[in-house]
N, C-alpha and C positions, 0 to 999 in steps of 0.2 A: 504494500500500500504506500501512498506516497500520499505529501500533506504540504497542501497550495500555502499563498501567499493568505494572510487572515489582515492583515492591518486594516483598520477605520479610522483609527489616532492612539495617540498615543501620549500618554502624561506620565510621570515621575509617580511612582508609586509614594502617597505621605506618611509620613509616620501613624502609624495606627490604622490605617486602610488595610483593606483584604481586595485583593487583585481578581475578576470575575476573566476568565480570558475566551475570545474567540477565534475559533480555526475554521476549516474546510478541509475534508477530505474527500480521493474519490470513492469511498465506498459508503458515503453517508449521504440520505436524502434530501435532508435537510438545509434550506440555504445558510451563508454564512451572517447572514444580518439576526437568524433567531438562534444558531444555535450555539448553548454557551457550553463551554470546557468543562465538563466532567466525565467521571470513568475514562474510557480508553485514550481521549485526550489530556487529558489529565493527567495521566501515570505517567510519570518521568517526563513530561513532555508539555510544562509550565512555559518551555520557552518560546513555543508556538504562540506565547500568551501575547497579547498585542493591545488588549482593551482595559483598561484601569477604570476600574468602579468604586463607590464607596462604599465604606461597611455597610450602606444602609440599602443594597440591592438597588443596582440599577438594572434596568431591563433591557434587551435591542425590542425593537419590535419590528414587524416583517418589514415596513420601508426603511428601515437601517437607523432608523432616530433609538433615541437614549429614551425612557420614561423614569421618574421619580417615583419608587417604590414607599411604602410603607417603611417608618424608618427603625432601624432595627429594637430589639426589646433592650427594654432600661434594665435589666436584672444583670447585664454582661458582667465578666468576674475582673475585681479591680488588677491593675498590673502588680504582677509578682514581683519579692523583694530580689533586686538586682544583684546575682549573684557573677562572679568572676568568671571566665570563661576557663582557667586553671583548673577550677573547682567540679567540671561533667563528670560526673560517675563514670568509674574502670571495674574492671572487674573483681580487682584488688578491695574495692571498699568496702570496708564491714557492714554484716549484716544491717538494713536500714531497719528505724522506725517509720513505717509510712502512715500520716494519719490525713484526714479528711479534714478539709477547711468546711466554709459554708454550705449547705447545703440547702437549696431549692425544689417543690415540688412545682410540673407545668402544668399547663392549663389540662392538659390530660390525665385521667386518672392512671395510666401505667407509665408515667413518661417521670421517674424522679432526675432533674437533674444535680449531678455533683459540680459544683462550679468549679473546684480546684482539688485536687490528689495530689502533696508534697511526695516528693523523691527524695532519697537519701541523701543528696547536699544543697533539700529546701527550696529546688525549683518544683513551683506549682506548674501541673499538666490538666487542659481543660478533659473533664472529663462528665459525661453523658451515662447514664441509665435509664434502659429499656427494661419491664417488669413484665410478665407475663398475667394473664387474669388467674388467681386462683393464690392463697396465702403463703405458699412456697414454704421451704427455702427452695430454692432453682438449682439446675445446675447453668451455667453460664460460660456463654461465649463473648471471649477478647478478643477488637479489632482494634487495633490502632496504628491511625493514619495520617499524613502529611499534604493529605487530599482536599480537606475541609468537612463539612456539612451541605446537604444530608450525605450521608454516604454515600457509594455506590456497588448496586449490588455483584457477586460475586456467585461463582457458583455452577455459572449456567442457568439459573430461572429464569431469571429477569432481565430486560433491555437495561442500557443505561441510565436511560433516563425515568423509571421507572417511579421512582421516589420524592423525583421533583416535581411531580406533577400532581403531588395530593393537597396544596395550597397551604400545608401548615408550614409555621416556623419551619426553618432546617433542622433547631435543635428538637424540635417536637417530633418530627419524624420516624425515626430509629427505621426498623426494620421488620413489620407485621410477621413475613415469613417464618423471620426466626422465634418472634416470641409465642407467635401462634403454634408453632410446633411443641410450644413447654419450657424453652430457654430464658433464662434474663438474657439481655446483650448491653454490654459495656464498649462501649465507643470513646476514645481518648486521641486528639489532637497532639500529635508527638512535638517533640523538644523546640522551640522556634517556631511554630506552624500555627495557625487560627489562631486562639485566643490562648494558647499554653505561653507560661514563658522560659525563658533559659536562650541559649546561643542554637540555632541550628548548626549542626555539627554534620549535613549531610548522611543521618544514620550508624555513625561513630559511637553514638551513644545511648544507641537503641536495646544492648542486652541489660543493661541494668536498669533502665528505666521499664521496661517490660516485666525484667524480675521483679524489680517494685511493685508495680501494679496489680500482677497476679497476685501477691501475697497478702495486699491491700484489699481486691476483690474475694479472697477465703474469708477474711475475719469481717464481712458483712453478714447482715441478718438475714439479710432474702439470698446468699451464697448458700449450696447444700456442700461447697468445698469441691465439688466436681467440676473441674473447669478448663475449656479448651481455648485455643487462642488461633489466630484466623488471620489470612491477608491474600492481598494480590498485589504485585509487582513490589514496589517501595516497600508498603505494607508489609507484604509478605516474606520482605526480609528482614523486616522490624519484628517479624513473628518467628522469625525461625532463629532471629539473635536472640530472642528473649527465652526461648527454649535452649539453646546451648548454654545458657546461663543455669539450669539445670531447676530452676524454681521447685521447691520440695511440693507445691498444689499445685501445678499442671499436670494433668493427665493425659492431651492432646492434643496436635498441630495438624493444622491443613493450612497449605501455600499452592497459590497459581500463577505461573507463570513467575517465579519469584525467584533469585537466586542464591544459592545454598554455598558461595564463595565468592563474593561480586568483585571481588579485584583482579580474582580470576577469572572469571565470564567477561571483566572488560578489559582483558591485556594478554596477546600472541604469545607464545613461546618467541622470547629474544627480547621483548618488551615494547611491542606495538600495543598503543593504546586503539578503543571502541571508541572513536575520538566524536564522533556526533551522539552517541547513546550520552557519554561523559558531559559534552556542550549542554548540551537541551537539557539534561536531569537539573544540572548546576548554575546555568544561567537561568533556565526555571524560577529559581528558588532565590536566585539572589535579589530579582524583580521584584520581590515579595516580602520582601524583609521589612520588618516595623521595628516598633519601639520596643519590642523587648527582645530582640535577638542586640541591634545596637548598645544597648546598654547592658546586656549580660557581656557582650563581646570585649568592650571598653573601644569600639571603632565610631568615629567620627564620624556621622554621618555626612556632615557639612561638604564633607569634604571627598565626595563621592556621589553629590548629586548629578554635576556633570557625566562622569562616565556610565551612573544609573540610565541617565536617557538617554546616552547614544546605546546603551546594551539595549535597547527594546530592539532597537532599527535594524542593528547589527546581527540579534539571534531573529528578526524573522526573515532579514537577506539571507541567512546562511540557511534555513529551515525549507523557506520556499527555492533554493537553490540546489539542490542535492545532486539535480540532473546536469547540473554544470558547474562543479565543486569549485573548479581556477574562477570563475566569473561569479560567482558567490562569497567565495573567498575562504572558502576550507583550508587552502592548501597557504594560507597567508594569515594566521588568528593571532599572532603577536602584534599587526595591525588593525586589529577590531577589541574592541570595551574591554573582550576576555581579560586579555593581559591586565587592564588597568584597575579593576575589580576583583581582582583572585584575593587580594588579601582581605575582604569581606566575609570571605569563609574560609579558613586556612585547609583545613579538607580537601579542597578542592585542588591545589597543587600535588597535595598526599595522592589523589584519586589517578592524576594525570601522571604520576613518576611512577606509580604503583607500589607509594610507601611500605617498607615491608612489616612495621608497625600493622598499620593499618590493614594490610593484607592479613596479616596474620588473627586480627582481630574481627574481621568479614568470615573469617572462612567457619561456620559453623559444621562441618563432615567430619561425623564420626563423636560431635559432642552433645548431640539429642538422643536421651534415651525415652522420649515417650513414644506411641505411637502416632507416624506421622503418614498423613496421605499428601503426595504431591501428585501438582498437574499441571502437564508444560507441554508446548504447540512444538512440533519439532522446528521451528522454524524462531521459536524465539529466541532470541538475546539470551537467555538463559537458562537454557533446554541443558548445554555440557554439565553445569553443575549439579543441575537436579539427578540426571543419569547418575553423577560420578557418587551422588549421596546415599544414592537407591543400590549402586554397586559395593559400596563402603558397609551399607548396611546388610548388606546380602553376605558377606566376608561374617559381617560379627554376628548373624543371627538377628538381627534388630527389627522390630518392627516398622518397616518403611515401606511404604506402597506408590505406588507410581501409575499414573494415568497420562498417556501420552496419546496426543493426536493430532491431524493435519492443520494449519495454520501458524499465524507471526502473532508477535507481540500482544498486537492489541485486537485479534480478531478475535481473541477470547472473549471478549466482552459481547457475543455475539450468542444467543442462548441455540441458532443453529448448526454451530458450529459443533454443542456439546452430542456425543452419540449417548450419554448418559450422564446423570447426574447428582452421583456420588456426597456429596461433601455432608447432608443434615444426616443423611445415612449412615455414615461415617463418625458423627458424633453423639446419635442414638446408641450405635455400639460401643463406642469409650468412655461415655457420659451414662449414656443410662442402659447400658448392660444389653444392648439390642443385638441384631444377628451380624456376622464378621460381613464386612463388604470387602469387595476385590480379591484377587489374587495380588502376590507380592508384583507384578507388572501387567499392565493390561494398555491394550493397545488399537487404535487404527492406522494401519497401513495409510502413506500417500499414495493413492492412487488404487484404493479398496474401501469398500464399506461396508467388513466384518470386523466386528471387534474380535480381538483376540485377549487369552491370556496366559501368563505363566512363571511359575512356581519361582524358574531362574532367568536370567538374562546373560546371552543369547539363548532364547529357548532352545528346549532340547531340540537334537536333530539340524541344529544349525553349523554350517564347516566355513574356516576359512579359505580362502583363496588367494593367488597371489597373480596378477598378472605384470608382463614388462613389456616397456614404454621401445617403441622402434622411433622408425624415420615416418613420423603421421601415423604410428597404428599403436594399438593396446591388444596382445597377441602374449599368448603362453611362452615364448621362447623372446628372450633379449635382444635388444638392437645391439649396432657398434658404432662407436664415434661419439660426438656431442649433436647438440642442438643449441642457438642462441638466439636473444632475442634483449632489445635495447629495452631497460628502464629511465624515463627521463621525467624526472619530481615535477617539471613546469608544464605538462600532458601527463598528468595521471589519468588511470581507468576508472570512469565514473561508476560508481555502482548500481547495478541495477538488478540486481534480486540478491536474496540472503537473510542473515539474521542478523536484522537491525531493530532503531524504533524511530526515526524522522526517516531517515534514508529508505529506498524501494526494499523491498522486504519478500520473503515466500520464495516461490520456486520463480516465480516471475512469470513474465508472458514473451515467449522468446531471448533471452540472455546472452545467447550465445553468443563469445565476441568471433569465434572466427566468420561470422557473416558480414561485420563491421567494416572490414577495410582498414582494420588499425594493422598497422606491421610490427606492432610492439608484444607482441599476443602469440607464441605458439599452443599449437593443440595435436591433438592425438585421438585417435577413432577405433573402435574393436570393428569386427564385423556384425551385420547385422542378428541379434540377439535368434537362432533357432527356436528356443525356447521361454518358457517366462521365466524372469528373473525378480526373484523377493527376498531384498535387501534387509537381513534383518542382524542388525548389532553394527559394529563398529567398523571405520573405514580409514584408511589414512595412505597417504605419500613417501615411502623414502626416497630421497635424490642426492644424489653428489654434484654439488655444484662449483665452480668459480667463479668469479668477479675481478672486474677492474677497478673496482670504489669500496671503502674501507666498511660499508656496513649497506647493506641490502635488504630489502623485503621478498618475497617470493610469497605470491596470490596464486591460489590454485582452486578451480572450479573444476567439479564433475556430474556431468548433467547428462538426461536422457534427451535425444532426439527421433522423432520421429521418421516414420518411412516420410509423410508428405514436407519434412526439414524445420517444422516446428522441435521446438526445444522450451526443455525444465530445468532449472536446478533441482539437483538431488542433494548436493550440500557443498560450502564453501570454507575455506581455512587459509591461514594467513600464519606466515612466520618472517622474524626480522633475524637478522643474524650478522654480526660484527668480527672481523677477520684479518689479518692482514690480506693484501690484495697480492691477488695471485694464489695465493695458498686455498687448500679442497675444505669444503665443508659440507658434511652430512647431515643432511637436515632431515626429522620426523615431522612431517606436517598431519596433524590429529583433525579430521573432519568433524571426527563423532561419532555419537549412535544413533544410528536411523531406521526405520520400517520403510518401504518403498517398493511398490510394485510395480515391475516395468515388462512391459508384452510383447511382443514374438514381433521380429521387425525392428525393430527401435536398436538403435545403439549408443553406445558409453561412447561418451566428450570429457577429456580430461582438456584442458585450461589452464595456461600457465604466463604468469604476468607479474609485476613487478610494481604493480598499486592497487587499491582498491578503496578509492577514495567518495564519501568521507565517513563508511564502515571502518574503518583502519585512520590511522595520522598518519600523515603524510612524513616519508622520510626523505630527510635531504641528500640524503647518502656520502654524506661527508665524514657520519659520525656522531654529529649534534645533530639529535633526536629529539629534544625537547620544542613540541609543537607552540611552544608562547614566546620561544628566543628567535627573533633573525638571524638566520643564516641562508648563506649562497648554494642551492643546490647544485649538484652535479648530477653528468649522467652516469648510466653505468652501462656495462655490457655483460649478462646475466651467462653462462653455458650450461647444460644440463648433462650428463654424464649417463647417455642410454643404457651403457654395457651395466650402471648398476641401480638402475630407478625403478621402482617396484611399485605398485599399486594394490593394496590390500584392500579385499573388502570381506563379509561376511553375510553368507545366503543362506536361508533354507528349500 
């Protein structure tokens, strides 16, 4: 999918404003004058955001004008005591006291709101309760988000807009589904975000504020102490942090589309950053900032207004420009706001070097022990780590389950995209004692509409394979020689399908670059497939290459093409690698794991290129890698070493 130009105007977000943002995309109905940013726009993808509203709901309405909403409720919770941005909860910190500030009931009888839940170092997080009819105690589901109010649903039930359409407050809203089914639900505005306060820390400081929470939500009256915690994208890595924190009351995690090592899902073996996933989540977020992330931060706002309003202009040039990254200016962000903004969130540099700090503190694989369902589109941004958790957990016996199926990023938010719909069912059984759902993986094939499942991963009966790379062909027996092909940083390869979330995304709609005309691009072909081929488990590239520039990228795509020369991606991967020049380097390039049915006719396009711009940052191939410093790119001259390039994949 790919996501247009949104601007109508544009104002400096003011201190204490909440940012309402508008986009377009092509796979939604809706014109761009009524439809506002939540769910699938929303998720990591603030920077599409273009339209600055105030807290008090402005509306577009269908001829593109502004309306003056009802102005928001006087009950809002006062700002929190200004706490040092030194002082965010680590995992280190001792057991907290977490206690409950004021407390309000809403104009509905199930809706109690909590205006403030203090964290262990006294930042108040806005926080919302949803009650069930009937005198409880509950058991109870935690979501919390950096999305706003009302939520947005998850699941597969529900459209996105599902929730905003029942005319109450946002805070009124909650969530019918869930409480109709018997649950309380606890909804909490994380660190920086809506009405919480504290510094936003980009999800840095999401495992302990979550342990918090839960622990806080046990010792309530309407808690029965059975309690699971919930997300999607952001979310659901604020849920799977706060479950590796190992909270002694959670009994259960479901995450969609969510990733289970995010430093890892956004950075290549060699250390190529997911440089537009990265842009958009974090210039999102800085648009946004008010008065209490400034002042937990101790950052001057003053002094950052200017480059706050050139960043509106600059994240939706680069957002609506994907298809021509040089002319948008991907390949050039040390001359756009980025640079001049980064220290607004210090994170944000962490995320872009792939601090290993910080790396190490994302990766929650292998430190969840409750029962966890995940569910991820193969196509998303962070499909590898959910795998590698589901795999992790399969090694120790662990309860981890995995549902995977056809789609990107945000077409999850599409309830037909789901073949079933797991997740209340899922916590019937770990909540309240219901029957077991899934097998430990289950699955829909790309390009089938049988769900499958099974016990292990690759299912049984599944073999590897290994084919070698000739002169133009993918054949059981090795070529001899090399093969070359120019990389040149100032004509990078635009990306046009894969696993992104501004950038085009999915298998695409014909990708293939050998049809292009680009001479920068070699490719490789098997012969037409005799048989059907169903791609199931993991896939990867070895090659021996050299270069004539001290540090290189190598983009490789392998995609099915049809008898009539239509073509899909089947899946993309990216590695950087730093060398003396001249000298051999062996590179593993990891696709993944994928399900993929491809039929009798069609043949394998392996893809081999030298950018993949702006899924990947651009390298200058000098060496200096750092996408926010100028520097002089060079070209280079990539070879490929046939006699030992191998192409692994794994069928049953």
């Amino acid at each position: 999918m790919s996501y247009g130009r949104a601007v109508e105007g544009l104002a400096r977000p003011n201190r204490g404003v909440r940012t309402v943002l508008v986009m377009t995309t092509n796979h939604l109905p809706e014109p761009l004058s009524t439809l506002r940013l939540r769910g699938a726009g929303r998720r990591l993808l603030a920077s599409a955001a273009v339209v600055v509203l105030s807290l008090g709901a402005v509306a577009c309405s269908s001829d593109g004008e502004s309306t003056q909403a009802e102005p928001a409720p006087t009950t809002a919770p006062t700002t929190a005591p200004a706490v040092p941005a030194s002082s965010a909860p680590t995992a280190d910190t001792a057991t907290p006291t977490t206690t409950a500030a004021t407390s309000a009931t809403a104009t509905t009888d199930d809706v109690e709101v909590v205006q403030r839940v203090a964290m262990r170092d006294g930042v108040e997080l806005a926080t919302y309760v949803y009650l069930p009819a009937g005198t409880g105690p509950f058991p109870t589901l935690v979501l919390r988000t950096p999305y706003g109010l009302p939520l947005t649903p998850i699941g597969g039930y529900q459209d996105d807009d599902a929730l905003e359409e029942t005319g109450l407050p946002d805070e009124e809203v909650g969530w019918p589904l869930v409480t109709d089914a018997g649950f309380a639900l606890v909804v909490q505005e994380t660190r920086g975000t809506g009405a919480s306060g504290g510094a936003n820390a980009l999800l840095t400081t999401e495992g302990p504020d979550g342990y918090d929470t839960i622990e806080w939500v046990a010792d309530q009256s309407w808690s029965n102490g059975r309690i699971g915690i919930m997300g999607d994208s952001a979310a659901g890595v604020a849920a799977a942090l706060a479950a590796a924190e190992q909270p002694p009351s959670l009994d259960a995690l479901y995450t969609q589309n969510a990733s289970h090592s995010l430093i890892d899902d956004l950075t290549s073996p060699g250390g190529a950053v997911r440089i537009e996933s990265i842009v958009a989540f974090t210039g999102g977020q800085m648009l946004e900032l008010g008065d209490e992330h400034y002042d937990a931060s101790g950052v001057d706002e003053a002094a950052f207004e200017g480059p706050i309003e050139r960043l509106g202009g600059d994240l939706e040039t680069l957002v609506g420009g994907v298809d021509d990254p040089v002319g948008a200016g991907w390949a050039q962000l040390d001359r756009t706001a980025l640079s001049d903004v980064a220290p607004l969130i210090p994170a944000f540099e962490q995320f872009l070097t792939a601090d290993p700090g910080v790396r190490d503190r994302m990766d929650t694989i292998g430190d969840i022990e409750v029962p966890v369902l995940a569910v991820s589109m193969w196509h998303d941004v962070f499909a590898r780590s959910s795998f590698e958790a589901a795999l992790d957990a399969q090694e120790r016996g662990a309860d981890f389950r995995l549902l995977a199926m056809p789609g990107s990023h945000y077409e999850i938010d599409d309830p037909e995209n789901w073949p079933v719909t797991p997740m209340l069912d899922f916590f019937r059984e770990t909540l309240m004692d219901g029957e077991r759902t899934l097998d430990r993986f289950t699955w829909q094939a790309i390009g089938s509409t049988e769900l499958e499942s099974s016990s292990v991963w690759p299912p049984t009966g599944s073999d590897s394979e290994a084919f070698r790379l000739g002169d133009g062909t993918i054949a059981a027996t090795a070529g001899s020689g090399s093969v070359s092909f120019i990389s040149d940083p100032t004509d990078p390869i635009a990306t046009n399908a894969g696993m992104s979330l501004v950038a085009l995304s999915g298998p695409g709609e014909n990708p293939s670059l050998a049809t292009t005309g680009r001479t920068d691009v070699v490719w490789f072909d098997s012969e037409p497939l005799t048989d059907p081929l169903r791609l199931r488990g993991p896939l990867e590239l070895v090659v021996d290459v050299t270069a004539d520039a001290p540090s290189i990228d190598v983009s490789a795509r392998l995609l099915a093409v049809d008898a009539d020369g239509s073509s899909r991606l089947i899946r993309s991967a990216h590695v950087r690698s730093a060398a003396p020049v001249g000298s051999n380097r062996q590179l593993t390039i990891p696709f993944g794991d994928i399900a993929h049915d491809i039929g009798v006719g069609s043949v394998l396009r392996l893809e081999l290129a030298g950018s993949d711009l702006p899924a990947w940052s651009l390298n200058p191939q000098t060496g200096d890698t750092d996408p926010l410093r100028s520097t002089t790119p060079i070209a280079a001259s990539i070879s490929v070493d046939l006699a030992t390039a191998e192409l692994r994949i794994t069928r049953s």
